[in-house]
Each structure stands twice: as C-alpha cells, then as structure tokens.
N, C-alpha and C positions, 0 to 999 in steps of 0.2 A: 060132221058139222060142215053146212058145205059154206061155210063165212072164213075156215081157217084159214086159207090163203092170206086172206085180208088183216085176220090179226098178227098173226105170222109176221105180216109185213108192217105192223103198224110196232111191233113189237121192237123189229129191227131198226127200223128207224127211231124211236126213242133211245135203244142203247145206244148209237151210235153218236149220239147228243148228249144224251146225262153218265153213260161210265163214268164212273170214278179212273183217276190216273194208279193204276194200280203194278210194283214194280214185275209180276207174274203174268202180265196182259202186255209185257214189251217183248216178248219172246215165245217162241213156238218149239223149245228144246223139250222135250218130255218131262229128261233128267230135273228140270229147274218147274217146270207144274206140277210134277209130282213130290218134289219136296213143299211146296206152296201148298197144295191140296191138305200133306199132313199135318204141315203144321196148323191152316185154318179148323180142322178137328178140333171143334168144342174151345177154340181159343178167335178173342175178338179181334179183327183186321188190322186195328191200330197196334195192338198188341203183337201183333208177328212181322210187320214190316220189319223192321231194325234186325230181327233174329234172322229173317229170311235172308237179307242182304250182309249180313254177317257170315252166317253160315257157310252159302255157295263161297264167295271171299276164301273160306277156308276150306272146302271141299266144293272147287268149283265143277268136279267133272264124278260121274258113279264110282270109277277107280280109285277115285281118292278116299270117298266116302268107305268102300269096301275096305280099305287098309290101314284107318285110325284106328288107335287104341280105344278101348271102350272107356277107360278115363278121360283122354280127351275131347270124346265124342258126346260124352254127356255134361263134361262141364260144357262146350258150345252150345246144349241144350238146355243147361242150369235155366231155370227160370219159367221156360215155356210148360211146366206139368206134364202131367201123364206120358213117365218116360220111357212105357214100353214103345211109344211110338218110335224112337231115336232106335231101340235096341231092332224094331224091325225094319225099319228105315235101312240100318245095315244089316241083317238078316238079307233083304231083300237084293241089297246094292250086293252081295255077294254074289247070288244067284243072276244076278243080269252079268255081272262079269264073266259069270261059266257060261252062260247061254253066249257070249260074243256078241251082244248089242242090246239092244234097250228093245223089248219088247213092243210090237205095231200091233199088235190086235189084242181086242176084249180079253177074251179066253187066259190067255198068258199072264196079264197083268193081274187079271180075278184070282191067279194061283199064285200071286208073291205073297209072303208074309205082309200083314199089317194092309194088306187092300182087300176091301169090300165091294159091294157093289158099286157102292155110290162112286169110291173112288175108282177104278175100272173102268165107270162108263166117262167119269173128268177127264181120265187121262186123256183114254182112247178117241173122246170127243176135240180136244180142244188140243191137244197136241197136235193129233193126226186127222180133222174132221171125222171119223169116224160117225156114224149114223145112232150111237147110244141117249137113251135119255137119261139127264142124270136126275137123281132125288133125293134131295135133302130136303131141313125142314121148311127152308125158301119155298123151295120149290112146291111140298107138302102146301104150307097156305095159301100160294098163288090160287092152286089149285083148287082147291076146296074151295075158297073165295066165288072163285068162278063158276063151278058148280052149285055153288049156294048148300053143299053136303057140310054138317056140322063136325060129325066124325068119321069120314072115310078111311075106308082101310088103307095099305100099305100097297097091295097088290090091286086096288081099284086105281088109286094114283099113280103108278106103275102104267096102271092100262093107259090114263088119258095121259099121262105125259107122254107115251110112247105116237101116242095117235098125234099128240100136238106138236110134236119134234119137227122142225123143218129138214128133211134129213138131206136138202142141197144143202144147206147152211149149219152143221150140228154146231161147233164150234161157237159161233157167234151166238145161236141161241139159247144153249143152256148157259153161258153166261149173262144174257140177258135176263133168263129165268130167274137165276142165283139174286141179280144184280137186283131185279122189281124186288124181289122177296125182302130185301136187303133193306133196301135205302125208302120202298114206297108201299110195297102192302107188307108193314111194320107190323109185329104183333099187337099192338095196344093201341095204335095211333094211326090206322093208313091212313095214306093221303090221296083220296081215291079222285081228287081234283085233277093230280097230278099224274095217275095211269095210265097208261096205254091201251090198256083193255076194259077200261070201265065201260065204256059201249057196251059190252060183251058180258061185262060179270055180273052175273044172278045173283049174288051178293048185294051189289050195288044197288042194283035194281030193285031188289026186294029190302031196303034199308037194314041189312044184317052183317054189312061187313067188320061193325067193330063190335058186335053179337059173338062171332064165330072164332071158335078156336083159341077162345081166351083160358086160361088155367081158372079151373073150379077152388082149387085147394092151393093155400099158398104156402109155399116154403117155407119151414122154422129155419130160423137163424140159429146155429148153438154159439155159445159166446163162450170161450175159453181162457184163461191165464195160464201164462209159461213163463220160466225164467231161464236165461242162459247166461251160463258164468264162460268170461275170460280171462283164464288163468295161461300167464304166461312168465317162464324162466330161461334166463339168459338167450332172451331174443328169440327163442320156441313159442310156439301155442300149444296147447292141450286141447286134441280130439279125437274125435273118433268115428272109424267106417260104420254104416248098415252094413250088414254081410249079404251076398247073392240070395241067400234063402228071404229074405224080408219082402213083402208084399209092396210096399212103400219106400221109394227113395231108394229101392235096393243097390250097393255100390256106391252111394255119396256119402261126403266126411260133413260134421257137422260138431259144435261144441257142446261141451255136457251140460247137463240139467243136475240140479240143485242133488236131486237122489241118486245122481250114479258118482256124486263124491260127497257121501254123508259127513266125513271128517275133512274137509274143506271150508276157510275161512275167510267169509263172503264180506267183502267191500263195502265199496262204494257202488253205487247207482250211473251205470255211463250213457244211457241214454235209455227206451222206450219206442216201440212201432207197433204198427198195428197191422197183421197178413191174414188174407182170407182164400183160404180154398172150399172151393164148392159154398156149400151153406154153413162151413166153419171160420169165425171170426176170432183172430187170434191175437190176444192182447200181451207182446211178449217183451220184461224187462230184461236189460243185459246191466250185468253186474260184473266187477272185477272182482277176482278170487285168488286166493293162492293154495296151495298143498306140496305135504311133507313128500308124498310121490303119488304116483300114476298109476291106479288100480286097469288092469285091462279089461278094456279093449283099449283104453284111452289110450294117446302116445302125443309124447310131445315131434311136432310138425318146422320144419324149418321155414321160414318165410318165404324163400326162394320159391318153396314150393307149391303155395295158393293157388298160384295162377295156373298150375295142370293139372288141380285137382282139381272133381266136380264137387262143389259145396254146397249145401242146400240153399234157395234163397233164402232161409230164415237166416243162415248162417254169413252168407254176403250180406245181408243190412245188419246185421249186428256188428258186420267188421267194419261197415262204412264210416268213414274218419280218422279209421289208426293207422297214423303212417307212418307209426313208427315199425309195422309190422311189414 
C-alpha cells in the first residue's frame, strides 16, 4: 500500500492528542508493562488501574515479585479473576531472576510462562521499541475494518499488521493501534467521524463498519442463588481453603455454604449482593450462623489473619461491614 506512510503518520499524530492518561504509558520499565499487559488480559482498564498501582506499591521490582508467598500474592490479586495469571506472573518473575535481567528480545519473553504472542510482541515493542506487531482483538477490528474483510483469519491479520507496523516508531504505534480499537473503532458503536484512518478504511467507504464483526449469537446469562453463612465464636470465623488440585480459586479461603454445614443453625439475614463472572450472574445471601463444631475442611480463622489471606471476592463483600471482625 504505497499511502502507508501517510496513515502511519496520520495515525501517530491522533495518539498523540486523544491517549488516554494511562498509569502504564508514564514508564518505559519492562518489569511494570509487563505486569500491565497481564493484568489488562480479558480485564477492563478502569478495572485494573487501582490493582496495577497497588500491586508495583507492593512488589515494586521482579525480585520482589519472585519472592512472595503465594498467599500473599494472590490475596494482592483477590479480585482481579483468572488467577493462573498471578501464579505465572511469578513462575515467570522467577525465571528472569535466574536469567540476571529482564529479558530484551521477542524470543525470550515468548518462552516465560503466562506470555503469548500478543504479550511478547507489548513487551518487546513498547518497552524496548522493538519492531513486533502486536494483536489483540483491537487490533483484530481496526483491521478488518479497514480491509473491509468480515471474517479474517488470525494469520491474515498477523500479515497486515506486520506490513502496517511503522517499525521506526513500534512503540508508539501499537499503542495507538490498541488505543483506536479502544476508545474509536468500538465494537458496536465506532465513531468513524472521529478516525484517523477513515480516509483509508474500506469499511467506511463501503458503509459496513458497524455491519462487521458484530457477534451473531448472543450470550446467555445463567442466573444463580447462593448462600453464605457467617458463623463466628469467640471472635474466630469459620472457613475454609480450595486445595491446590481445584480448578477454580485453587488456594483461596472462602465461607461455607448452607450444605457443607447441614447441622448448622442459620440466622438472620445480614445483607445481600449480587457478582458476576463471565456470563454467571450470582445472587448471593449472607446469613449469620452458628454450630456445635467445625466439620473439616472448615477451621475457625483468627481476625488478625484476613488481611494475608487470599479470600474470594464473594467472601470480601460478604465481610464488608463487620468490624467487628
């Protein structure tokens, strides 16, 4: 395409106007985009601000990260889902420790635990300018967009991202990529007034951009009820771990449910919330309980101790309030 120059440059010049102020865009450390990179994994920007900046706070360098407890490490991840990320996050911070620095190039980074392509070519790009293109699902509809292709493959968008890459500039432009994807060619909604590249997108042109890429089949909701009891004696709570074998939550403490204390003599009503993972919508009461003793796995918890364990967040808004705990 011999116009690329031009959008290239048309591209750079809109980021460099509409970015968002974003805390992962004030620094050029590896260490601190590549913890940003995983937490944005399938989690929304607003959403991992506060975790991001918390986090480094508490493991501001790899070394540090290598040497928490995986208790503590995943209560600082409470919250944020899909916690094999955390367990490779340090899997990975291990292995840069033994290697003696933070990994410069593609290749290395594609061999830690918990990094992919997509994440490989972030790092290597935006850390280190490195010449990778990246691709995510941003990047995926910019694309398509512009080719005016309804379903392109994986390995075709691969191709023109590669060819589109300014690779004096990588840095700057795959986050510009990210960033359009983001904020202006929206899945449902672009705002193609507002592109950089709508001169250019065959999309546009052929009036198909909010035609393309839209989901055929939409998502069931399942709707759930839960209850959790809080039973607590002489200033203890009663809970209990997942074990390492559990697919889910594996290693975090959480309060019982109604069946795992059948002879338990259930309260009052202390409040009500409502948590949604994935397209699980979960309508969970919390009840005060008491029992004659603690079948296992359950164990009564000392207060002192919440705050360094990892608790589910079903289990931190069920405690929100008690202070006397």
């Amino acid at each position: 395409m011999t116009e690329l120059p031009v959008v290239r440059a048309a591209l750079a010049a809109w980021y460099e106007i509409s970015k968002r102020d974003l805390p992962w865009r004030r620094t050029r450390d590896p260490y601190a985009i590549w913890i940003s990179e995983i937490m944005l994994q399938q989690t929304r920007v607003a959403a991992v601000i506060p975790y991001y900046e918390r986090f480094l706070a508490l493991y501001p360098t790899v070394d540090a990260l290598a040497e928490v407890s995986e208790p503590q490490l995943l209560s600082a991840w409470a919250g944020l889902g899909y916690y094999s990320r955390a367990r490779n996050l340090q899997a990975a911070a291990k292995t840069i420790v033994a290697l003696g620095a933070f990994p410069r190039d593609h290749a290395t980074l594609r061999s830690l635990p918990g990094i992919g392509d997509y994440t490989a070519a972030a790092v290597a790009s935006i850390a280190f300018n490195l010449p990778h293109a990246v691709v995510d699902g941003n990047v995926v509809r910019v694309l398509a967009r512009f080719l005016a292709e309804p379903v392109p493959t994986r390995s075709r968008i691969q191709i023109v991202a590669d060819e589109f890459l300014d690779a004096a500039q990588p840095s700057q432009h795959n986050q510009a990529m990210m960033e359009l994807g983001a904020t202006v060619c929206t899945p449902k909604d672009p705002q193609c007034g507002k592109c950089p590249l709508a001169n250019w997108c065959q999309a546009h042109a052929k009036g198909l951009a909010r035609e393309l890429l839209l989901k055929v089949t939409k998502t069931v909701i399942r709707r759930v009820e839960r209850s959790l009891l809080v039973v607590i004696r002489n200033g203890n709570i009663l809970l209990w771990q997942r074990p390492p074998e559990t697919a889910i939550l594996s290693g975090f403490w959480e309060l019982p449910e109604p069946h795992q204390l059948p002879k338990a003599r259930i309260g009052r009503a202390l409040h009500h919330f409502k948590h949604r993972i994935t397209n699980h919508i979960y309508t969970i009461q919390v009840f005060e309980a008491s029992v004659r003793r603690a079948p296992p796995p359950l164990e009564w918890v000392s207060p002192h101790r919440l705050s360094t364990l990892p608790l589910s967040t079903t289990t931190r808004k069920a405690l929100v309030g008690m202070t006397h705990l």
